[in-house]
N, C-alpha and C positions, 0 to 999 in steps of 0.2 A: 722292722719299720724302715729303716736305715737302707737295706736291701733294696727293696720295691719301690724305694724312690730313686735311688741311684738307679736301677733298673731302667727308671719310666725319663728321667733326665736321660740317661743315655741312650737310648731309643728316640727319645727328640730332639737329640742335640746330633743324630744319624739321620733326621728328616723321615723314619719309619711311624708312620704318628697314626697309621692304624693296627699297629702292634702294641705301641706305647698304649692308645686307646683300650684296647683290650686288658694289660695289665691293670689300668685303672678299674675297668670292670669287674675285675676277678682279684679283688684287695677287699678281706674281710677285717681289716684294722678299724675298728671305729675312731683310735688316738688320732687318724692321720686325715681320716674321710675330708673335713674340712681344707685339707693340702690336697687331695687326691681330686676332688670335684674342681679346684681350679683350676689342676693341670689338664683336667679334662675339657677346662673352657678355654682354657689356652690351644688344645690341639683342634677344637672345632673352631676358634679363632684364625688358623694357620688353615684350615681347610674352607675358611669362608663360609661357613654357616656361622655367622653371626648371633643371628635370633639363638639358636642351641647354646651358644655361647655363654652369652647373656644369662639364660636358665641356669648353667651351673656356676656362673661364680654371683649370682644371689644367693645359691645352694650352699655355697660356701662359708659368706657371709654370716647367712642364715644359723650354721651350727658355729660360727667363732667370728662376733661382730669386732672383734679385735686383730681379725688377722687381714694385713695389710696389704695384699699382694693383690684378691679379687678387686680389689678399689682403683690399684692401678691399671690393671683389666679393663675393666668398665669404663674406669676414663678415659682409654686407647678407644674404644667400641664407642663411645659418644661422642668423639672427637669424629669417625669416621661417620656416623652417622648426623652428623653437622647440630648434634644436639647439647647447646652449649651449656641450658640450665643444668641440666644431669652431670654435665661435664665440672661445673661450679659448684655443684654438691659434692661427689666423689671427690675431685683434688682438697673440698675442706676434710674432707677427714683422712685422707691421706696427711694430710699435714697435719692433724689433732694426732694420727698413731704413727708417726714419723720425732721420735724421739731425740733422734739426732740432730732434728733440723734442716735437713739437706737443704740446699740451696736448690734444688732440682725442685723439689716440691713446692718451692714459692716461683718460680718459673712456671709449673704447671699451670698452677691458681692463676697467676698472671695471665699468662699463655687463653684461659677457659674466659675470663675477663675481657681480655682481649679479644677474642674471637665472637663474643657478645655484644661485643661494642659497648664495653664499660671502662672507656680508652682509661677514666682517674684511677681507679681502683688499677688496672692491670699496671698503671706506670711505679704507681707504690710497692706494687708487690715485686715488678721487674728490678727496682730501684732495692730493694731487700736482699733479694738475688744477688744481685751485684752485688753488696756490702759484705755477705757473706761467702764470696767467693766466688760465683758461678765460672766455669771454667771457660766456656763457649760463651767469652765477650762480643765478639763480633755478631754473632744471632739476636744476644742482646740490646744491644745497640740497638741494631734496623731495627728489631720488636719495639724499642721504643720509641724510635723517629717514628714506626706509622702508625700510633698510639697517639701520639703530638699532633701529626697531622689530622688525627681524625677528631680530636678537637683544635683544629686549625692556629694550631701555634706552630707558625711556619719556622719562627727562629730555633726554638729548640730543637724542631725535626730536623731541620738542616745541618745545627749543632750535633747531632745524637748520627745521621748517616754519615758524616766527615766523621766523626769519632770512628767508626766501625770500620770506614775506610782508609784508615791511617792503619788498620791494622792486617787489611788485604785491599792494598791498591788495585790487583785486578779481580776482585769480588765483580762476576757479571750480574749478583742480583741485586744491590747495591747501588751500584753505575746506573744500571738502568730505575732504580728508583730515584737516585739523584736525575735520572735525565726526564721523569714523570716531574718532578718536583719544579725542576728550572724551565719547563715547558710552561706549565701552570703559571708560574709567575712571570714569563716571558722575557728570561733573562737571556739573549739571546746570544752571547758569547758563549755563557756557561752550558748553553745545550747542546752548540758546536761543539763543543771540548766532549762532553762526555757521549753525546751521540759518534763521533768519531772514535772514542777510546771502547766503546761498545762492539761497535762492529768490527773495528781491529781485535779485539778479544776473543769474542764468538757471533757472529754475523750469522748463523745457523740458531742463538737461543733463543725459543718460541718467544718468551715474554717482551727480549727487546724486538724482537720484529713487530709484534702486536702494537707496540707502543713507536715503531718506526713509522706507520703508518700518520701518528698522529704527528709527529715533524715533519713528516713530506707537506702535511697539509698544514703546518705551521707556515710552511715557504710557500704555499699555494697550488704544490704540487699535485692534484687533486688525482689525475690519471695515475700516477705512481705510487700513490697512497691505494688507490683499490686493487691497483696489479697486485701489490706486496698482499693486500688480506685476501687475495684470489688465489694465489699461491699457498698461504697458508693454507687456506681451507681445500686445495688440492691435494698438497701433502697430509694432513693432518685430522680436517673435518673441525679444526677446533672451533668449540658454541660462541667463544669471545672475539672470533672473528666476525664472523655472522653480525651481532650485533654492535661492533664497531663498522662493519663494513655497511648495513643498515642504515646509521645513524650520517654516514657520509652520502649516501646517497638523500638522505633528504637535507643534508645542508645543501646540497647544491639541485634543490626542489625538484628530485628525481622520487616521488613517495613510491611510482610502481614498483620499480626495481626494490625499494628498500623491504617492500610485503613481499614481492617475490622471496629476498633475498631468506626474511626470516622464516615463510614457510618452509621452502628446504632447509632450513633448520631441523626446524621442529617436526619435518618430516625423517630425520636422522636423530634428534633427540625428542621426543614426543613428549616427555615428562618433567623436562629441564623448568622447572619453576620460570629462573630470570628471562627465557624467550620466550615463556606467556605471556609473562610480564610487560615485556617489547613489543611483542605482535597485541595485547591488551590497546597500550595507547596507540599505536597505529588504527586499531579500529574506532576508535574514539575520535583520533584526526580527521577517520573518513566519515564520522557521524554516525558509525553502527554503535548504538549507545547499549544494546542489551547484550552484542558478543564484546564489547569494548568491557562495559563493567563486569563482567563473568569474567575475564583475563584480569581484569585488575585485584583480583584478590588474590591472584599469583603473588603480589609484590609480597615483602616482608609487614606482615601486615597485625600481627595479634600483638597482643601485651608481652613486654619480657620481662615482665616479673612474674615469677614461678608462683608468688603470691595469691594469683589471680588464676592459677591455670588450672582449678578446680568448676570454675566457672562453667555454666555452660554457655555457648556462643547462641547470638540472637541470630535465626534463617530465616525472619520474616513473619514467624508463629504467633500466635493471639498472643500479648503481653498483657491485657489490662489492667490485671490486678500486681504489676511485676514493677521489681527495683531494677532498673536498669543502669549499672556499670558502660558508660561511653569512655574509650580512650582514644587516645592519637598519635600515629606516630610518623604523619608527614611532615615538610617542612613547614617553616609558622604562616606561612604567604596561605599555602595547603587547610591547615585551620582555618584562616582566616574566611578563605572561603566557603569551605566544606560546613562550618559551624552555624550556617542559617537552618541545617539539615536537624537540627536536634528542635527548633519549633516544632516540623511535621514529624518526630519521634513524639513528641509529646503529650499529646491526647490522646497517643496508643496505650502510654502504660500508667504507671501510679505514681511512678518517681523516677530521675533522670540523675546521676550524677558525673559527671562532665570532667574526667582527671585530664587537668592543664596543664603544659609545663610553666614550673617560676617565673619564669621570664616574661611568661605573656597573661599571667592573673591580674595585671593593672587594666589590661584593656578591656576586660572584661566584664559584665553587673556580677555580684555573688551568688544573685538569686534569680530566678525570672519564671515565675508561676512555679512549675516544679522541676525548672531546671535549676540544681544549684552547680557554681563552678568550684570545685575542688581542688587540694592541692594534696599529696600522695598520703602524706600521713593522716589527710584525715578519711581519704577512702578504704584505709587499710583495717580500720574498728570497723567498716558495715559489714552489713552481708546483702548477695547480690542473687536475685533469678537467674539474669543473663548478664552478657557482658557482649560488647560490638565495638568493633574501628570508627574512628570517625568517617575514615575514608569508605568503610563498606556503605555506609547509610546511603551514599550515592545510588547505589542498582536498586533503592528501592522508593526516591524520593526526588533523584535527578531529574529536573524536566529541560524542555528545548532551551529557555532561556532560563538565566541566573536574573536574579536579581540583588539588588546591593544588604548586605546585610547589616540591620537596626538595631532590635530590641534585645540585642543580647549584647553590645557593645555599650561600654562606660561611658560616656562622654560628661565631661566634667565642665557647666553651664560660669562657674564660678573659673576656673583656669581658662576658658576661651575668651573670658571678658578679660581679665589679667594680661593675655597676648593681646588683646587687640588695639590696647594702649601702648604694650613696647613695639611693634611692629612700626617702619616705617611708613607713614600712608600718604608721601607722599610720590611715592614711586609706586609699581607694581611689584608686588613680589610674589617671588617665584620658587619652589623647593626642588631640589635639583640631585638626583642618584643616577650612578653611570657605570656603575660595578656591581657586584656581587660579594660573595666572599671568596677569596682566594680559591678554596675547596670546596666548593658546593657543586653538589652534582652536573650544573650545566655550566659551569666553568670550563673554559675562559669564554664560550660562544655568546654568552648574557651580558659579557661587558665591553664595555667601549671605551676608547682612550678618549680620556678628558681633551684632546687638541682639537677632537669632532665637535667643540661644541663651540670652539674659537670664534665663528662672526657670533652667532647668540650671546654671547660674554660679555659684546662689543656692546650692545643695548643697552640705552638707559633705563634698567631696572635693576631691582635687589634679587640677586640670587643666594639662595641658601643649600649650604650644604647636610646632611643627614647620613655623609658617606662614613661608615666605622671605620673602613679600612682602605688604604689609600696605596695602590701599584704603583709599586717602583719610577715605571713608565711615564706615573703621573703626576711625582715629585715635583719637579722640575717647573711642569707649564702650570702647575696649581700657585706654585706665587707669584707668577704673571696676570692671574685675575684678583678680583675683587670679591671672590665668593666668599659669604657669610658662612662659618664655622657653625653647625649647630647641631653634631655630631655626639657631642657627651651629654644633650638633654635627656630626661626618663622619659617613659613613655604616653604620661599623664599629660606633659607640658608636648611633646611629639606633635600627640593629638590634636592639641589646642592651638599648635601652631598649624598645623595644617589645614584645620577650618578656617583659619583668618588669611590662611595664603590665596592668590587670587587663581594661581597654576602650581598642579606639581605635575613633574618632568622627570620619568622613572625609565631605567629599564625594569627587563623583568623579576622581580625584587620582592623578598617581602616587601617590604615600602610602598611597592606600588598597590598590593592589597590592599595594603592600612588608609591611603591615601583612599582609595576607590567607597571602602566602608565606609569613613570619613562624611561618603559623600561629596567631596572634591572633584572640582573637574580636574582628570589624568591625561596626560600623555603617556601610553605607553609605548617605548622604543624595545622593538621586538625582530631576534635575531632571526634570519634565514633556516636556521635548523630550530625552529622554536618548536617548544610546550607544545600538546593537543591541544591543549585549549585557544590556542590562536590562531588554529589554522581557518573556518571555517567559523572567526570568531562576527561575522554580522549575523551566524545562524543562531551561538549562543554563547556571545557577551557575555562574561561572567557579572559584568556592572553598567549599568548606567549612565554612570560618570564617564566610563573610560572611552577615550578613542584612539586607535592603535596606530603606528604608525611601522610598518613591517620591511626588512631587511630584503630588497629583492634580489640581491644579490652576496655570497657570503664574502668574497671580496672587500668590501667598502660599505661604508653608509651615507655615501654622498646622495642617496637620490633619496634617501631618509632625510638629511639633513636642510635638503634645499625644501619639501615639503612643509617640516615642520619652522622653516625660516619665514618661509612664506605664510603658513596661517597665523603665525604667533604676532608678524604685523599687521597683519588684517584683523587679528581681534583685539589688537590692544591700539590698533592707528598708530603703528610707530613708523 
């Protein structure tokens, strides 16, 4: 026994791995077979048959569900194969037959958490790692700062990359995460520094070049920003070019070039999910609504709980007699919208159950004919026919125009009458959002510094604020006005305040959704690189309420702001 392994280890550990293969073949030990079919998935591993792979260290398994090596396999194979559920099963029971404990195996876990985008759980488990020694602090660290930021707790990430950096000052991946970081929050001394200590480091690393791009066009460099991702994708081809270089062309309302830019893309990666995804909203922009929604189910779009992936997915098939599992997993604005779509699901099937996230079950009825809204624990007792995105119900219910959505939203008759007593009525008031969240996908191009709204401020009326979070940038001129704080209300009282408002004043926001359902006449302030949904928005307005007022230029919002100065006196006679 002892023999034929050392044999097969020293044959692989010589890179002969279809001699090793052989010996595996012609091993009539039954004691070991369960060792010998690993190392057989190990050398088809090493030769890139994967799927062959995979067959033998289940076969492994299969004769010794205790032996822990195929587990670690697997989780290597489902990591490459960006399959992160499989990846969160396999590192649990590595760590159930990992007796020792290794700190390595709460890394893994982490690490599969992580890569799921289950930022709490991975930071626990990274934070375990650590107590228990993990050797490779510095990896953990970054692992944790962008675990933080992906639930937007900018202090701790920034805590957690200085940590890591204190222990390799010229870490180039690192630096250039701290130079994404300080970009974002437009700290602009600290992006100097580290965009400078970047390029003196390694001025050739793909990643900070990609992201070099995005500081030329901090300073307005807009020509210098597409040289550098033109260059890239000369050397390179790389896809994250493409769709940053894409994305800059239609901030500066160039959309041909930007379809040009991603078809040769995707005529070099044909199968890259994210640039379907890209070229998806482009065609949406241009109003191709049936090649636009076919590309939008590129995005990350099914349920990620494994819970559910038994399910089968609804294509549009006769439902009548069916339970239908609805989920979502866009931003809550995206909901907001998207959720008029489950009326016209409705009369198709027999039952509808609507899983919400926490955060947004107040704005929501519990019931409404046979849609009930849910919250995860209790969709996890039923059982389901089908199961569909919120976001897919679009390619089959989408029409030219939206209209505002009603009968599925709470609205609370007893809390609107409650504001409309504390509200001042002797002024006009006004609800007032100018930011986003620090990290949310269309950051920082969705926000605008609070000084743009300087003559507006100056008006005799009540402005209210609703902003969570408040830029750096905008410290400062926020105690120079008079705006009403109304920021830590729930979303019940939100509500109530917002019907009794006489205007709300949003950029592109959830907020400005809530405000539009509401029913509320909206202002929205809509940047030059905006949403599809804006472009081509007097064709299909998503609301009634809303009227846009759009960024002509990515520069400035001055020709924004003299607009909306001017209607705002002419509808109120100021």
């Amino acid at each position: 026994m002892a023999d034929i392994l050392k044999k097969v280890i020293d044959l692989l550990n010589n890179n002969h791995l279809s001699e090793a293969f052989e010996v595996c073949e012609n091993n009539k030990d039954k004691k070991i077979e369960h060792v010998i079919l690993n190392i057989k998935g190990v050398i088809l591993f090493k030769q890139q048959k994967f799927d062959l792979a995979k067959v033998e260290f289940l076969k492994s398994i299969e004769l010794n569900k205790n032996f822990i090596d195929p587990y670690k396999n697997l989780f290597q194979l489902d990591l490459k194969a960006q399959d992160f559920k499989s990846a969160i099963k396999n590192s649990k029971k590595i760590l159930e037959l990992d007796i020792q404990k290794n700190p390595i195996s709460y890394f893994n876990l982490a690490l599969a958490y992580d890569l799921d985008k289950n930022y709490k759980k991975a930071i626990d488990l990274y934070k375990t790692a650590e107590t228990l020694n993990f050797k490779e602090k510095k990896i953990l660290f970054n692992n944790i700062a962008k675990c933080f930021l992906g639930l937007n707790k900018i202090k701790d990430a920034k805590s957690y990359y200085l940590k890591a950096l204190k222990i390799d000052e010229n870490d180039k991946v690192i630096i250039n995460n701290l130079l994404i970081l300080y970009l974002r929050l437009g700290e602009k001394d600290q992006v100097e520094y580290f965009y400078n200590k970047a390029k003196k480091i390694d001025d050739h690393y793909i990643e900070f070049k990609l992201n070099e791009s995005d500081y030329l066009l901090s300073k307005d460099k807009v020509e210098k920003a597409i040289e550098v991702l033109k260059l890239i994708i000369t050397n390179s081809k790389n896809y994250v070019s493409y769709t940053k270089l894409a994305k800059i062309y239609l901030t500066i309302n160039n959309s041909k070039k930007a379809i040009e830019t991603l078809d040769e893309a995707l005529s070099i990666y044909p199968n890259m999910k994210d640039l379907k995804f890209s070229r998806g909203l482009l065609y949406l922009m241009e109003g191709d609504f049936e090649k636009g929604w076919e590309f939008y189910e590129y995005r990350d779009s099914m349920v990620k709980d494994n819970k559910f992936e038994n399910i089968k997915s609804w294509q549009g098939q006769n439902i009548k007699d069916s339970q239908i599992l609805v989920t979502c997993e866009q931003g809550m604005g995206d909901i907001l919208q998207f959720s008029k779509f489950l009326t016209n699901l409705s009369p198709l099937c027999k039952k509808i159950d609507f899983l919400l996230y926490d955060k947004l079950l107040p704005i929501f009825k519990k019931k409404e004919k046979n849609i009930n809204i849910c919250k995860k624990d209790e969709v996890l007792t039923n059982k389901y026919d089908y199961k569909v995105s919120l976001g897919s119900l679009n390619k089959y219910f989408f029409k030219e125009k939206f209209s505002n959505t009603s009968n599925l939203i709470n609205f609370s008759d007893e809390k609107k009458k409650e504001w409309s007593t504390i509200l001042d009525k002797e002024k006009k008031n006004i609800g007032l959002i100018w930011s986003g969240n620090f990290f949310g996908p269309k950051e920082p191009s969705r926000s605008i510094e609070l000084k743009n709204f300087k003559n507006l401020l100056k008006l005799d009326v009540n402005f209210y604020s609703f902003q969570n979070e408040i830029w750096d940038r905008d410290k400062e001129f926020l105690k120079t006005t008079n705006i009403i704080d109304y920021s830590n209300k729930n979303f019940t009282d939100i509500m109530a305040i917002i019907q009794n408002l006489d205007l709300v004043i949003s950029t592109d926001t959830f907020f400005l959704h809530l405000s539009c359902v509401c029913n509320k006449e909206t202002w929205g302030l809509i940047s030059s690189n905006a949403d599809w949904r804006w472009y081509e928005y007097y064709k299909y307005n998503p609301y009634k309420s809303l009227k846009i007022y759009k960024q002509s230029n990515y520069k400035n919002w001055n020709d924004v702001f003299e607009k909306v100065q001017k209607d705002f006196k002419e509808k109120f006679k100021i």
